[in-house]
Each structure stands twice: as C-alpha cells, then as structure tokens.
N, C-alpha and C positions, 0 to 999 in steps of 0.2 A: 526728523528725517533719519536719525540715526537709531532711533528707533526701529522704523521700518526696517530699515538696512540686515538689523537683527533678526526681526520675524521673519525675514526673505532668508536668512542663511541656515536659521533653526529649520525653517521648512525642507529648505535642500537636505540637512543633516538627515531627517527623521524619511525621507523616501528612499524607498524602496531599490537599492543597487540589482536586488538579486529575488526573481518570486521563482518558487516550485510548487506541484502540488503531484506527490508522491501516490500513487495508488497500482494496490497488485494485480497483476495482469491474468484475464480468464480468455484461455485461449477457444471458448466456446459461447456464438452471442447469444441474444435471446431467441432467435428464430430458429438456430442450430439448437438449441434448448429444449424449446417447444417441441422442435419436430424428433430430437431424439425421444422423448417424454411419448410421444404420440407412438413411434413405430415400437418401443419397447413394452410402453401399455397394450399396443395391437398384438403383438406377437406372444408376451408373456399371457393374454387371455386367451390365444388359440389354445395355446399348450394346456393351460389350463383347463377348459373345453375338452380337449380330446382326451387325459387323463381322468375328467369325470367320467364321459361317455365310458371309456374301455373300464371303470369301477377302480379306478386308484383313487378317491378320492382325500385321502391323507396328504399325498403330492401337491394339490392345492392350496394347500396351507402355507407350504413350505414355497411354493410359487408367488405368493401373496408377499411373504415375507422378505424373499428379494428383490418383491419391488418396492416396497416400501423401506428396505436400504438402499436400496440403489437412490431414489427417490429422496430420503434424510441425506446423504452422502452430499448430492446433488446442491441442497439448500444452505448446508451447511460452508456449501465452498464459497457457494456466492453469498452468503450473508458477510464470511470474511472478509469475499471481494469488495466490501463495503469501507474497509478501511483506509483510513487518508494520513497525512502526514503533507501538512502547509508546513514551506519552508522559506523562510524572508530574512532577508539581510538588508543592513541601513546603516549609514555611517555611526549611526548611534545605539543599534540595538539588531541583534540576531534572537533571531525569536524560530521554534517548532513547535507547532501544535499539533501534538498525535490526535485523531478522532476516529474510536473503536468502532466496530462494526454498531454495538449498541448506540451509539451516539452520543456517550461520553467523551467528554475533550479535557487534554491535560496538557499546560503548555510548558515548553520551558523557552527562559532568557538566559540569553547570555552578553556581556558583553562582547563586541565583535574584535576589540583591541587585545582580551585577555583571551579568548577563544582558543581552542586549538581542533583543527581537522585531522582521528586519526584513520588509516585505512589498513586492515589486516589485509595481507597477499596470499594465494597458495599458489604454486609454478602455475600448474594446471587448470583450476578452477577458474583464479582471477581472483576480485576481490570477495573477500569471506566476513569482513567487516567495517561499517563503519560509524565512527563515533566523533562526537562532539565534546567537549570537554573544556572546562573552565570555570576557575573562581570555587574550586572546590565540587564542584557538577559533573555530570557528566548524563550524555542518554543517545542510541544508538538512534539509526538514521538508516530507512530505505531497507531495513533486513529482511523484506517482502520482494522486492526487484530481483529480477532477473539478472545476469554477470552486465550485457550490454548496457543495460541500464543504470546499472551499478558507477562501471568505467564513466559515462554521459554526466552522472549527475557528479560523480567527483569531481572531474574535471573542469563545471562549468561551475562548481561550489567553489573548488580551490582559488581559480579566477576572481571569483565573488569575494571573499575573502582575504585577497589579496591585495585588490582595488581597494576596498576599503579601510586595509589598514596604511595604503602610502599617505 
C-alpha cells in the first residue's frame, strides 16, 4: 500500500503545473498570402507586358528580379514562422525545448527549485528580454513575441514558478 501511495505522489510531482507553446506571430494568413502572391504576380506581368511591347525589354529583367525577392523575402519569413519553443514546468522539472524552423530541437532543464526567471525592462518598449537561468545555465525564452505577449507569458510563467516552488 505504501507503495502505491509513492507512485501516486511521484506521479502528481512529475505533471505538468505550467504548459506553453511559444511561436512568432505572422500578421498575414495563408489566403492573405496567396492572394497577395496572385495580385502582385498579376500586376508585375502587366508591367512587364507593356515595357516589352513599347521595346524596354532590359526592364523585364529587373521586373522579374523583384519578384522573385519579394517572393524569397516572403518564404523566408514564414519558414521562421516555423519556430517553436515548448515551455513546461512540473514540481520536479522545468524543461524548454526550442524547435528551429529546420526542425532541429535542443532542450534545456532546469531544475524548477534552483531556476531563476530573469526579465530586462525598457520605460518604453516593455520587456526587451527574457531569461531562464540556473545551476550554472542559462537560455533566453520568447525573444520572437511580441511586447503583449511577452508581458502574458511572464506573468502566467512567474505564477508557474512560484506555485511550484511553495
């Protein structure tokens, strides 16, 4: 019996106080996406149409050329916007696992007793950073978020962290 009693309390230790899952925000969805892709495809081959017709045809080039920046610019935002950062806390174990846009994951632990939550201020801005740190560690947290999101996750973090160490 007192056995069980143990794998009942180890179980409560090791769940989850606190889950997050961090990812940076594209203020433009897929369909906004698509359709700008479409009207800018449309419009930059007019133009380009009518500079061949009137015998510019060099301008085409160079026509071509921003759209396929605009276009790399485009892919390169959202492949970013692929990035994640899991964030869990658990009477026994604080844990973040960043996961690159490539899909590379690298985790870090920490213990949640020695932990420390820190957060850089500017008047202005709000907060400009934040970090985790402990046991001779350290790795920043959320520096893709936006200010409000920033302020949200501190605060429901600091919580999290404070619950678990009474």
């Amino acid at each position: 019996m007192a056995n069980r009693e143990r794998e009942c309390t180890v179980q409560m230790n090791e769940e989850p106080v606190f889950e997050a899952v961090l990812s940076p925000h594209r203020s433009l969805g897929r369909n906004g996406l698509i359709a700008l892709v479409a009207i800018t495809t449309a419009l930059t081959v007019a133009h380009m149409f009518l500079f061949a017709v009137i015998g510019a045809w060099p301008v085409i080039g160079f026509f071509g050329l921003d759209l396929a920046l605009l276009f790399g610019a485009f892919w390169l935002s959202y492949r970013s916007g692929r990035t994640r950062e899991f964030v869990s806390v658990s009477r026994t174990d604080l844990t973040v696992r960043k996961v690159a846009p490539s899909g590379r994951a690298v985790e870090h632990r920490f213990n949640p007793f020695w932990a420390r939550f820190n957060i850089d201020r500017h008047e202005e801005i709000g907060i400009t950073q934040m970090q985790i740190t402990g046991e001779g560690r350290r790795t920043d947290v959320g520096m893709f978020l936006n200010p409000d999101d920033k302020e949200s996750f501190a605060s429901a973090f600091q919580r999290a962290l404070a619950t678990v160490k009474r």
